[in-house]
mmCIF file of the N, C-alpha and C atoms, coordinates in Angstrom:
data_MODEL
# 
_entry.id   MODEL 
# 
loop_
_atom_site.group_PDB 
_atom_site.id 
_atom_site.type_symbol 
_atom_site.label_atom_id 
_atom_site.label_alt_id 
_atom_site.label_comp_id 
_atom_site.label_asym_id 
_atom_site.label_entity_id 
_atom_site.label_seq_id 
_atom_site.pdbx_PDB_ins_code 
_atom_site.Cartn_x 
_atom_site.Cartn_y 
_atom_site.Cartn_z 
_atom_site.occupancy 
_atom_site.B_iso_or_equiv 
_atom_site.pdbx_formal_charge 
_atom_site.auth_seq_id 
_atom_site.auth_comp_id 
_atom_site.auth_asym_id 
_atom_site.auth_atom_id 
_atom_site.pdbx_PDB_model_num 
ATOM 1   N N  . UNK A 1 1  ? 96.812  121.252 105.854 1.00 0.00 ? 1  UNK A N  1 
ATOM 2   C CA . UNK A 1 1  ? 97.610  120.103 105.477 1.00 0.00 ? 1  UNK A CA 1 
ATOM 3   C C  . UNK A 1 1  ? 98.685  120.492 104.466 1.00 0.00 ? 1  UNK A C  1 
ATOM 4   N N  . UNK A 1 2  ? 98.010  121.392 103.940 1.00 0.00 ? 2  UNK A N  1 
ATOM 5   C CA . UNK A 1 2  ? 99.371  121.997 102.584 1.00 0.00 ? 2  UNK A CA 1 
ATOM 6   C C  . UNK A 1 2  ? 100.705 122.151 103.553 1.00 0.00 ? 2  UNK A C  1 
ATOM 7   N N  . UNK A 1 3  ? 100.281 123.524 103.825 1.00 0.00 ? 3  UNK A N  1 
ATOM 8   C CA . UNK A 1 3  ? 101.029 124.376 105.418 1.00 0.00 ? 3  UNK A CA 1 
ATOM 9   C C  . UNK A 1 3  ? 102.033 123.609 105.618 1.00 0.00 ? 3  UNK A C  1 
ATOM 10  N N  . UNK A 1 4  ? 101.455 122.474 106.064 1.00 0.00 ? 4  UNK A N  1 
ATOM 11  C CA . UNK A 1 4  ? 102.900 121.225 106.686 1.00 0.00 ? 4  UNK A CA 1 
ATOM 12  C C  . UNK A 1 4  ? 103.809 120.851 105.963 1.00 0.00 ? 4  UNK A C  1 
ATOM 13  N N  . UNK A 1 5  ? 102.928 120.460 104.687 1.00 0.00 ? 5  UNK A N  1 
ATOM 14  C CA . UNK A 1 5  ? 103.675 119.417 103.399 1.00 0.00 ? 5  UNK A CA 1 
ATOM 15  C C  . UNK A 1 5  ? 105.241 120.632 103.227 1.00 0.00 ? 5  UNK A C  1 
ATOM 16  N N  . UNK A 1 6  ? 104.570 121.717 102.704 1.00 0.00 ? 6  UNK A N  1 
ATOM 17  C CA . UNK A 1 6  ? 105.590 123.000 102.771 1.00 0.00 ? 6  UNK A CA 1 
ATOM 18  C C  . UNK A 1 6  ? 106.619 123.445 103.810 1.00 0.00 ? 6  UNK A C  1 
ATOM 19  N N  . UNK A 1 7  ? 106.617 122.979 104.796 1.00 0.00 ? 7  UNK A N  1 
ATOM 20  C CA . UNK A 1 7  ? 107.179 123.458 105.750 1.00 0.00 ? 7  UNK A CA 1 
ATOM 21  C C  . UNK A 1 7  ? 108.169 122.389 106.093 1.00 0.00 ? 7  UNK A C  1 
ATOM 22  N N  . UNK A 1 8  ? 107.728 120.937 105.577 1.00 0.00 ? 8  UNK A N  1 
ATOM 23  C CA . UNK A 1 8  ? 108.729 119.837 105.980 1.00 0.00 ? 8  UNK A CA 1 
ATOM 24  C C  . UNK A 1 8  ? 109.773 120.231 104.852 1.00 0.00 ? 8  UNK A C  1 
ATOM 25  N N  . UNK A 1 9  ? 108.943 120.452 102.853 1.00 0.00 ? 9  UNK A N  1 
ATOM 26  C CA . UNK A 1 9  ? 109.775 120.427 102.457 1.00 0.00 ? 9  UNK A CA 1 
ATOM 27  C C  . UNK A 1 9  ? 111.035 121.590 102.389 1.00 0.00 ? 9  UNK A C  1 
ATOM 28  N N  . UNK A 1 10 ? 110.420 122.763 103.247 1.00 0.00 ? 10 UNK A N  1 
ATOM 29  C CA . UNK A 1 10 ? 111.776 123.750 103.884 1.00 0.00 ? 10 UNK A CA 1 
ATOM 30  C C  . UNK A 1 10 ? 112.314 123.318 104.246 1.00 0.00 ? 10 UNK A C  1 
ATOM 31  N N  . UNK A 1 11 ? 112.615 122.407 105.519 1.00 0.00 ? 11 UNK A N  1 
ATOM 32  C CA . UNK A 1 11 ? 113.401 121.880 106.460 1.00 0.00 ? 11 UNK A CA 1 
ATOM 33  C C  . UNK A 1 11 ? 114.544 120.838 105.839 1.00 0.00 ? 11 UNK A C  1 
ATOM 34  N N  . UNK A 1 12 ? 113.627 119.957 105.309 1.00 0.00 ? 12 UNK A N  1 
ATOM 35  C CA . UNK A 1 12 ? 114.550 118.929 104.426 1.00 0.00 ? 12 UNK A CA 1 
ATOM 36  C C  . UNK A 1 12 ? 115.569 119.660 103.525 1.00 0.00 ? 12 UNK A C  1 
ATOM 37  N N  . UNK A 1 13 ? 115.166 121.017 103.148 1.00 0.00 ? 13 UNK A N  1 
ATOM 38  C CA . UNK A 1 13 ? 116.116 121.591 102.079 1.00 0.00 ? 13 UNK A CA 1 
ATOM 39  C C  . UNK A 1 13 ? 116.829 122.431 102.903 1.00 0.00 ? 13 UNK A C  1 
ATOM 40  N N  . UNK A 1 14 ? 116.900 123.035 104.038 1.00 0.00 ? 14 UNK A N  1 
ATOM 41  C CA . UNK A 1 14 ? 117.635 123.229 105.080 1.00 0.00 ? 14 UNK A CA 1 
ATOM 42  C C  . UNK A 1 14 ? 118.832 122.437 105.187 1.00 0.00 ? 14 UNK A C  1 
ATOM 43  N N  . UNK A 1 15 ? 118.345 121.074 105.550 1.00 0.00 ? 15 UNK A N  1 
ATOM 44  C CA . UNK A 1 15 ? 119.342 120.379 106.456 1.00 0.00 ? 15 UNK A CA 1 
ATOM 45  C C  . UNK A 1 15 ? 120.089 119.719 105.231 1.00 0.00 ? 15 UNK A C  1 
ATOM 46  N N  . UNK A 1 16 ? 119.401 119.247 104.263 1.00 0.00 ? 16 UNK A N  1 
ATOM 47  C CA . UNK A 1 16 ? 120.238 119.305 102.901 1.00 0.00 ? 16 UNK A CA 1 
ATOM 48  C C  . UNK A 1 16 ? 120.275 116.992 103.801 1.00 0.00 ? 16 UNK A C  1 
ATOM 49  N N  . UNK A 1 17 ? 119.439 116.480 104.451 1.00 0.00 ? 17 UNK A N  1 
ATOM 50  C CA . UNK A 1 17 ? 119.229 115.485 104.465 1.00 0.00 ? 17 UNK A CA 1 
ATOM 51  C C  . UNK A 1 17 ? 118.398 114.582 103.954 1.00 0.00 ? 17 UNK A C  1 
ATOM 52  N N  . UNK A 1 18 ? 118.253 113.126 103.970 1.00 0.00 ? 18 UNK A N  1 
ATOM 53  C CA . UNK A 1 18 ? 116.798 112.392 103.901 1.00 0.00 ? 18 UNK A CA 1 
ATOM 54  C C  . UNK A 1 18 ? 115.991 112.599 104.145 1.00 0.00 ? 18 UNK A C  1 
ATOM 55  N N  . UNK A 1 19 ? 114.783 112.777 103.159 1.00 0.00 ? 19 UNK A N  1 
ATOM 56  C CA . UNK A 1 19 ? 113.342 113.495 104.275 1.00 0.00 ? 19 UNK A CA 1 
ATOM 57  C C  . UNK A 1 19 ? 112.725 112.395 104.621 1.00 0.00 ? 19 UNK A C  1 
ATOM 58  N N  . UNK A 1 20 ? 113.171 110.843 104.895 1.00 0.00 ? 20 UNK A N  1 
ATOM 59  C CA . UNK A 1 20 ? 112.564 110.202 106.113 1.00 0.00 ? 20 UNK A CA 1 
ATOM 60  C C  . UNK A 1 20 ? 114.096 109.839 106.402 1.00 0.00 ? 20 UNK A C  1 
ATOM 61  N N  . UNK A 1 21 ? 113.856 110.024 108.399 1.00 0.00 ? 21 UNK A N  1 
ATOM 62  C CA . UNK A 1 21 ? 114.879 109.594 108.538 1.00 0.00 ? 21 UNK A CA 1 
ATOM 63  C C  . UNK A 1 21 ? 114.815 108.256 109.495 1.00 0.00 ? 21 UNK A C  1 
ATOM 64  N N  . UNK A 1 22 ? 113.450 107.740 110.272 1.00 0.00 ? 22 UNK A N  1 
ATOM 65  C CA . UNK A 1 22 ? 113.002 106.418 110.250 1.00 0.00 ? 22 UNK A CA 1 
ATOM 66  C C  . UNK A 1 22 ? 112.888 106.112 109.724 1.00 0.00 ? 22 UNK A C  1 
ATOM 67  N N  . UNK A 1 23 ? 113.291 104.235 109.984 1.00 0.00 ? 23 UNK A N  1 
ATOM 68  C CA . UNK A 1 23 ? 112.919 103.697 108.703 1.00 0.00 ? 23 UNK A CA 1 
ATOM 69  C C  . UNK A 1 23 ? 111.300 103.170 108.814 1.00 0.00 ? 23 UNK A C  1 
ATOM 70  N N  . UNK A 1 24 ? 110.647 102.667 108.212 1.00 0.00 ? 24 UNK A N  1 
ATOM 71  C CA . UNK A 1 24 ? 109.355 102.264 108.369 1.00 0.00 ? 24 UNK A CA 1 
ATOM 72  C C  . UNK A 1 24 ? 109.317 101.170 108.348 1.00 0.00 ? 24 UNK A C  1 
ATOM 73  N N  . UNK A 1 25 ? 108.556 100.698 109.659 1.00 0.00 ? 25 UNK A N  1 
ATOM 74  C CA . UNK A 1 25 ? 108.419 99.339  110.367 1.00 0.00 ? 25 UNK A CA 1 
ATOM 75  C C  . UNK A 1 25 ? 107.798 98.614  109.498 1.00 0.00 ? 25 UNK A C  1 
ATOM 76  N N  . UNK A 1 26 ? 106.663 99.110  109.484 1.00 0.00 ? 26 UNK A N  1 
ATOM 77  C CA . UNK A 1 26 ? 105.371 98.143  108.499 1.00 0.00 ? 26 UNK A CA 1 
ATOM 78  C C  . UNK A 1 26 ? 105.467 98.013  107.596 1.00 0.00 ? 26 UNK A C  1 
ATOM 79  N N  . UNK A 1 27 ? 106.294 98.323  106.413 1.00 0.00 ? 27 UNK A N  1 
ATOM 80  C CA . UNK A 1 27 ? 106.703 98.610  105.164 1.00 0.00 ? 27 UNK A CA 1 
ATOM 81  C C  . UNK A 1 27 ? 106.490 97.305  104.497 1.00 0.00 ? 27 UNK A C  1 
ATOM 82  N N  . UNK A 1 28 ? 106.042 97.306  103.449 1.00 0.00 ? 28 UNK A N  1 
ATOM 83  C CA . UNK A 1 28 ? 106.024 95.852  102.467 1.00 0.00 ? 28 UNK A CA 1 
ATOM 84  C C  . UNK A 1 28 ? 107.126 95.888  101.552 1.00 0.00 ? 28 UNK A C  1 
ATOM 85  N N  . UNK A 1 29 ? 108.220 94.902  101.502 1.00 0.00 ? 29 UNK A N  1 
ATOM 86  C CA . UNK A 1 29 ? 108.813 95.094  100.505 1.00 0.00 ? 29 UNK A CA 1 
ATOM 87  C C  . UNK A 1 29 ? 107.752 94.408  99.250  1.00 0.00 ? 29 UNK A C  1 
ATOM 88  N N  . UNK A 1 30 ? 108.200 95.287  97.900  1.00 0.00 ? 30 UNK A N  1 
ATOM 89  C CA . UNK A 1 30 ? 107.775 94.728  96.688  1.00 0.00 ? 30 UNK A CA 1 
ATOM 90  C C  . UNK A 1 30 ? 108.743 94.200  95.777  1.00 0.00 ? 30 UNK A C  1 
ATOM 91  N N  . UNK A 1 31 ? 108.719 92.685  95.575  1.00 0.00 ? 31 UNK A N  1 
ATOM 92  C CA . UNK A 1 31 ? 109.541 91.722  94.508  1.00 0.00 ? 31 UNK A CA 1 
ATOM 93  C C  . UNK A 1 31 ? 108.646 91.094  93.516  1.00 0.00 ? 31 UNK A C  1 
ATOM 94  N N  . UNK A 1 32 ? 109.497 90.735  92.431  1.00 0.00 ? 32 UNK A N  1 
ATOM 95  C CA . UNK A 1 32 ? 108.881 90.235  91.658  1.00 0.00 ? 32 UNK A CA 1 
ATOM 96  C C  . UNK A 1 32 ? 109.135 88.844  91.131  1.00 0.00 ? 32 UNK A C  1 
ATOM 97  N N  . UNK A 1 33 ? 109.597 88.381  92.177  1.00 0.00 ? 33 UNK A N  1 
ATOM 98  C CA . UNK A 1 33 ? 109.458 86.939  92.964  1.00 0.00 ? 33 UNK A CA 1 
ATOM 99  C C  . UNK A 1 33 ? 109.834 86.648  94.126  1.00 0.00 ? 33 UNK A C  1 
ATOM 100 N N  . UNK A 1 34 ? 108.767 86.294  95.186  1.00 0.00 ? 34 UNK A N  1 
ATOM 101 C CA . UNK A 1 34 ? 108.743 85.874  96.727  1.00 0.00 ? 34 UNK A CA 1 
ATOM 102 C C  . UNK A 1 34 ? 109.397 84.250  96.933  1.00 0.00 ? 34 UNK A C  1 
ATOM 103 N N  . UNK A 1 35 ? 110.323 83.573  95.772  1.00 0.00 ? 35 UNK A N  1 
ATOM 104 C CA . UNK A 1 35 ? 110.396 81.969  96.295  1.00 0.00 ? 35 UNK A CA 1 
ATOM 105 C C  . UNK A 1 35 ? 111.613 82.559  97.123  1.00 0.00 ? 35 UNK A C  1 
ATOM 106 N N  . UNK A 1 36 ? 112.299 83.127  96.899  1.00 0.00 ? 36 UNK A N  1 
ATOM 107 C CA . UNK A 1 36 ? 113.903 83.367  97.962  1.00 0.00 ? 36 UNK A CA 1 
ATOM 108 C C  . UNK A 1 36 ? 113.235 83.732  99.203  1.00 0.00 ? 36 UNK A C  1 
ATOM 109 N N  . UNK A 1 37 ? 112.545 85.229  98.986  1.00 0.00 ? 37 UNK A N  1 
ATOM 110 C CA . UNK A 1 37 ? 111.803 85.270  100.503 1.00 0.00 ? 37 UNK A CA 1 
ATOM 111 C C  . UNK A 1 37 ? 111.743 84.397  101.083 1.00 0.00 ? 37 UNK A C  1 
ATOM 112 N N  . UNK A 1 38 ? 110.889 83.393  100.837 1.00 0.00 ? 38 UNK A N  1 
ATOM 113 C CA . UNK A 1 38 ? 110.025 82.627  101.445 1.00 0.00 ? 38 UNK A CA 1 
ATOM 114 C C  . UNK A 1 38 ? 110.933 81.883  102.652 1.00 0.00 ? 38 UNK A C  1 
ATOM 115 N N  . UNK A 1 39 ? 111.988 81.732  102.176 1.00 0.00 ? 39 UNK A N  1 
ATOM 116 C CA . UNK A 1 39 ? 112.741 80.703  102.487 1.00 0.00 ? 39 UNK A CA 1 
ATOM 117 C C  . UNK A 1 39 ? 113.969 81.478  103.408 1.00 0.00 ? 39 UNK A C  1 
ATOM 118 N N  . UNK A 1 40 ? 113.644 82.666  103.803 1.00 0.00 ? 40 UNK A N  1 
ATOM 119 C CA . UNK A 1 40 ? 114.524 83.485  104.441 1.00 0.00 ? 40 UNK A CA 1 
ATOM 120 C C  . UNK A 1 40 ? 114.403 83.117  106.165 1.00 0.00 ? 40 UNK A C  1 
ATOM 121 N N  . UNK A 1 41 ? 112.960 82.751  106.368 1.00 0.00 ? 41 UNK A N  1 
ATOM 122 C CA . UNK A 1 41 ? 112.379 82.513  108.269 1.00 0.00 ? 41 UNK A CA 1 
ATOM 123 C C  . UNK A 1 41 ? 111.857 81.388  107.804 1.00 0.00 ? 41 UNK A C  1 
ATOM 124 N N  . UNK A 1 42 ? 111.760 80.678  109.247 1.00 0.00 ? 42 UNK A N  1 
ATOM 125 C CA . UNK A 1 42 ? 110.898 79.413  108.990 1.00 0.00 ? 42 UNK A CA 1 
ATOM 126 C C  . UNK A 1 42 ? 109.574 79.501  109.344 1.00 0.00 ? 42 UNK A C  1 
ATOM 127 N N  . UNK A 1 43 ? 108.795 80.893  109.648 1.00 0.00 ? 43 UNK A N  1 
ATOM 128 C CA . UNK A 1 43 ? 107.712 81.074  109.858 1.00 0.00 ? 43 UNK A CA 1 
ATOM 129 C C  . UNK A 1 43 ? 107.308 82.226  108.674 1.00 0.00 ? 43 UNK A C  1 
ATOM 130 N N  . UNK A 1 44 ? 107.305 81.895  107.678 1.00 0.00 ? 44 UNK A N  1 
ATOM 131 C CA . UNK A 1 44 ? 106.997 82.791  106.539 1.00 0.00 ? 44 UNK A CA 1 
ATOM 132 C C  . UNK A 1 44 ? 106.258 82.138  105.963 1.00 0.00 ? 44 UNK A C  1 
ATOM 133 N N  . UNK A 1 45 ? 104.889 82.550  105.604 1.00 0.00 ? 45 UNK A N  1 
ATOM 134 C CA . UNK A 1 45 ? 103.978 82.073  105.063 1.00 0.00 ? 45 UNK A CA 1 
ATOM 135 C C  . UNK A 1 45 ? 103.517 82.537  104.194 1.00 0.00 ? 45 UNK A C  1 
ATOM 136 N N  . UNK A 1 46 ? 103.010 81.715  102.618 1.00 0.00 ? 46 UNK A N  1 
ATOM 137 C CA . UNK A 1 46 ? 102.863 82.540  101.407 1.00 0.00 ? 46 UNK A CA 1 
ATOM 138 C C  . UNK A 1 46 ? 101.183 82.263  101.324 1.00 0.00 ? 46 UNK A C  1 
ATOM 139 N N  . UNK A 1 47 ? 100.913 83.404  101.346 1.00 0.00 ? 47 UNK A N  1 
ATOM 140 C CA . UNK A 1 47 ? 99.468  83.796  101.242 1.00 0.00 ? 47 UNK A CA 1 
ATOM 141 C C  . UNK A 1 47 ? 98.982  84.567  100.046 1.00 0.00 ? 47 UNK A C  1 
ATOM 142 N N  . UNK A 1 48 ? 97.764  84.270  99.653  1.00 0.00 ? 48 UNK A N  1 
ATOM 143 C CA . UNK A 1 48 ? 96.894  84.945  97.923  1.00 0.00 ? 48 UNK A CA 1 
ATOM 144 C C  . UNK A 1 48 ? 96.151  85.501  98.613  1.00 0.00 ? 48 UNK A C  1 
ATOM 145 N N  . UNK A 1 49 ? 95.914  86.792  98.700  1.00 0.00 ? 49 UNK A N  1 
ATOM 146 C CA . UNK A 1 49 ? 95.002  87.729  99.301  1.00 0.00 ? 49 UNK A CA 1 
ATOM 147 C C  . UNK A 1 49 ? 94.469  88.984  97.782  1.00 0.00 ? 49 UNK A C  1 
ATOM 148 N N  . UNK A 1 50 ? 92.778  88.768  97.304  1.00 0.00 ? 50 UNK A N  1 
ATOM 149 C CA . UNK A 1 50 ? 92.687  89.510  96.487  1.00 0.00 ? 50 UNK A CA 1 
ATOM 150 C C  . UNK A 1 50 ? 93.345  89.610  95.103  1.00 0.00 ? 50 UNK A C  1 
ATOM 151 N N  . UNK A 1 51 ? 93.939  88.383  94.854  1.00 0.00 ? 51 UNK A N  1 
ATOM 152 C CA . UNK A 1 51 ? 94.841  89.074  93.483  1.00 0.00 ? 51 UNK A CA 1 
ATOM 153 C C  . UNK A 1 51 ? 96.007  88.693  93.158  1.00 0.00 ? 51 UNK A C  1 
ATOM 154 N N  . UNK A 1 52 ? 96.292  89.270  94.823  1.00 0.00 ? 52 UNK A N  1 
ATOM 155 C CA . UNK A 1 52 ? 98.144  89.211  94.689  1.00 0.00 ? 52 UNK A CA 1 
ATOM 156 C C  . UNK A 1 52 ? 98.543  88.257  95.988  1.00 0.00 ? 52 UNK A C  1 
ATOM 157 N N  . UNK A 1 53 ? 99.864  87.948  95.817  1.00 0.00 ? 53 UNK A N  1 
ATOM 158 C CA . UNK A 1 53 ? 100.675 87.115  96.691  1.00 0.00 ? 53 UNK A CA 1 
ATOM 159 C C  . UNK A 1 53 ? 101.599 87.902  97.471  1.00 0.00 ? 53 UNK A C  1 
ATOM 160 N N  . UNK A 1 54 ? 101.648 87.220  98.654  1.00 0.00 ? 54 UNK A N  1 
ATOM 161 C CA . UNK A 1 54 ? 102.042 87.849  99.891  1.00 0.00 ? 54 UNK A CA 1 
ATOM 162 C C  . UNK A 1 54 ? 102.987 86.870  100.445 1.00 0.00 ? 54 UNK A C  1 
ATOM 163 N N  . UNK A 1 55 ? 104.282 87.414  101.324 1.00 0.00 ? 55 UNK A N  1 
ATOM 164 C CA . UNK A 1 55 ? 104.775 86.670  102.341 1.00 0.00 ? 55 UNK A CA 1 
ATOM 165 C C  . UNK A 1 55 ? 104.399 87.710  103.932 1.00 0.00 ? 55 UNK A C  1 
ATOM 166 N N  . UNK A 1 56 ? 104.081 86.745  104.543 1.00 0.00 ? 56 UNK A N  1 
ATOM 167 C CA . UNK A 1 56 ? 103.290 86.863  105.995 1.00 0.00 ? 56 UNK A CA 1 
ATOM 168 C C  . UNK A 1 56 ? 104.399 86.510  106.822 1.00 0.00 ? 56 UNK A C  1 
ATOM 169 N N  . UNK A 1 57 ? 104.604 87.138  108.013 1.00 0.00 ? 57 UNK A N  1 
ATOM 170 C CA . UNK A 1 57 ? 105.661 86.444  109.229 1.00 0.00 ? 57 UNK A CA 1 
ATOM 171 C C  . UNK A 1 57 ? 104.837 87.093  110.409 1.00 0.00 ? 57 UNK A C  1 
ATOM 172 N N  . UNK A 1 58 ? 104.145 86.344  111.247 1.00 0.00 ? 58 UNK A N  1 
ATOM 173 C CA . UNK A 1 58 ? 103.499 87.326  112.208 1.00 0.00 ? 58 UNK A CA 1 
ATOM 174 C C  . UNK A 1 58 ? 104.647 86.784  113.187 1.00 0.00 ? 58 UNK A C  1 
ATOM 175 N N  . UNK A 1 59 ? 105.758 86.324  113.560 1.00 0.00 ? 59 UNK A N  1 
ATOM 176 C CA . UNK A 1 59 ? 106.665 86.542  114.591 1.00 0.00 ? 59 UNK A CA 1 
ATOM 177 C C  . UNK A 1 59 ? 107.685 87.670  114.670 1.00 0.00 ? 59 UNK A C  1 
ATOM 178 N N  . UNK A 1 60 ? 108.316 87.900  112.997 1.00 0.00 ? 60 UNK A N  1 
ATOM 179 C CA . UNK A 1 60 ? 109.001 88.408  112.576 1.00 0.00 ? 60 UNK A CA 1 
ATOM 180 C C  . UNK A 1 60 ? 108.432 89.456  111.580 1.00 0.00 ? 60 UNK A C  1 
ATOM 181 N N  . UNK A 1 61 ? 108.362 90.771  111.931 1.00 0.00 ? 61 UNK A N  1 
ATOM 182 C CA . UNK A 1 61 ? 107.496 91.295  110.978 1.00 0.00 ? 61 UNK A CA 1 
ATOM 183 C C  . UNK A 1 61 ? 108.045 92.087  110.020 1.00 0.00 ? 61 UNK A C  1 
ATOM 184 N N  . UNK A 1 62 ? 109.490 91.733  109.743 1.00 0.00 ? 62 UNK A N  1 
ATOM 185 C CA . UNK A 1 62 ? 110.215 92.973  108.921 1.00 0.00 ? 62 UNK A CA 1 
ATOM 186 C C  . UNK A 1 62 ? 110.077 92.001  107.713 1.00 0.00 ? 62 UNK A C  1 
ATOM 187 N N  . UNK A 1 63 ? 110.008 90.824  107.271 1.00 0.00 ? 63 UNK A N  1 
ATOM 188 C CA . UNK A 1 63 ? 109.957 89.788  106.048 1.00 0.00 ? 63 UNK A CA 1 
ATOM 189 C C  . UNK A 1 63 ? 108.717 89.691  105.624 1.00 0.00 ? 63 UNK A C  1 
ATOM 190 N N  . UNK A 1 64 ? 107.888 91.046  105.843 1.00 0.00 ? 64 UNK A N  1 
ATOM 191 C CA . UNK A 1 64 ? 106.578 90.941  104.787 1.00 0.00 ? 64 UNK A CA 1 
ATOM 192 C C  . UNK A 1 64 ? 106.755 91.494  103.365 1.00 0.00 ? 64 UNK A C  1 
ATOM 193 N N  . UNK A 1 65 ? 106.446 90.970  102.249 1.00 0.00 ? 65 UNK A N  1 
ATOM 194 C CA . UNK A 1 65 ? 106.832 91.634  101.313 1.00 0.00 ? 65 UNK A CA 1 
ATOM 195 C C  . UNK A 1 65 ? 105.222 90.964  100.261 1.00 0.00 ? 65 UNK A C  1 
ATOM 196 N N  . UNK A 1 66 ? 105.106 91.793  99.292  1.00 0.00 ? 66 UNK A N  1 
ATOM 197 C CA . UNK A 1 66 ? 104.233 91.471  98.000  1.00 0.00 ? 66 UNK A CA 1 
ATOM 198 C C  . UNK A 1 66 ? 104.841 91.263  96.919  1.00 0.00 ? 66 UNK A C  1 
ATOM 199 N N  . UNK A 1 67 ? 103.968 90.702  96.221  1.00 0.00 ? 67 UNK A N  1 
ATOM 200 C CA . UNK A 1 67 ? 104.541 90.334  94.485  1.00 0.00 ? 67 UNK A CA 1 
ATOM 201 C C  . UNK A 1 67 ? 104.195 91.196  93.636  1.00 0.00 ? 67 UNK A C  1 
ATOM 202 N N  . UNK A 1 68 ? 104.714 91.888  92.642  1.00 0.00 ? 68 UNK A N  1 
ATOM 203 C CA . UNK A 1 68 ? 103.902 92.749  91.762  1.00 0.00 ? 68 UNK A CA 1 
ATOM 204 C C  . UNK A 1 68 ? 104.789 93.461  92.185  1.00 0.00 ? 68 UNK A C  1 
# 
């Protein structure tokens, strides 16, 4: 697992680019206030899971984000 970690970070210093160059689907954005979110889809739902607060969109899944 090292092996790899090392070998990406050759490459990246190679190409002298971003070492991600997808962006990541599932990604949570983190704010430190969700009321604007909320109000971005009309299927955004603010959920307390454990602790913290969440916006949920299971139609739209790029408007998930956490608080904190």
């Amino acid at each position: 697992m090292r092996r790899l970690r090392h070998e990406e970070r050759l490459k990246f210093l190679r190409r002298g680019s971003s070492p991600r160059e997808e962006p990541l689907v599932n990604a949570v954005k983190v704010r430190n206030s969700l009321k604007s979110l909320r109000n971005r889809h009309r299927d955004n739902r603010l959920v307390r899971r454990k602790g913290r607060v969440y916006i949920i969109n299971k139609t739209q899944k790029r408007f998930k984000a956490r608080q904190g």
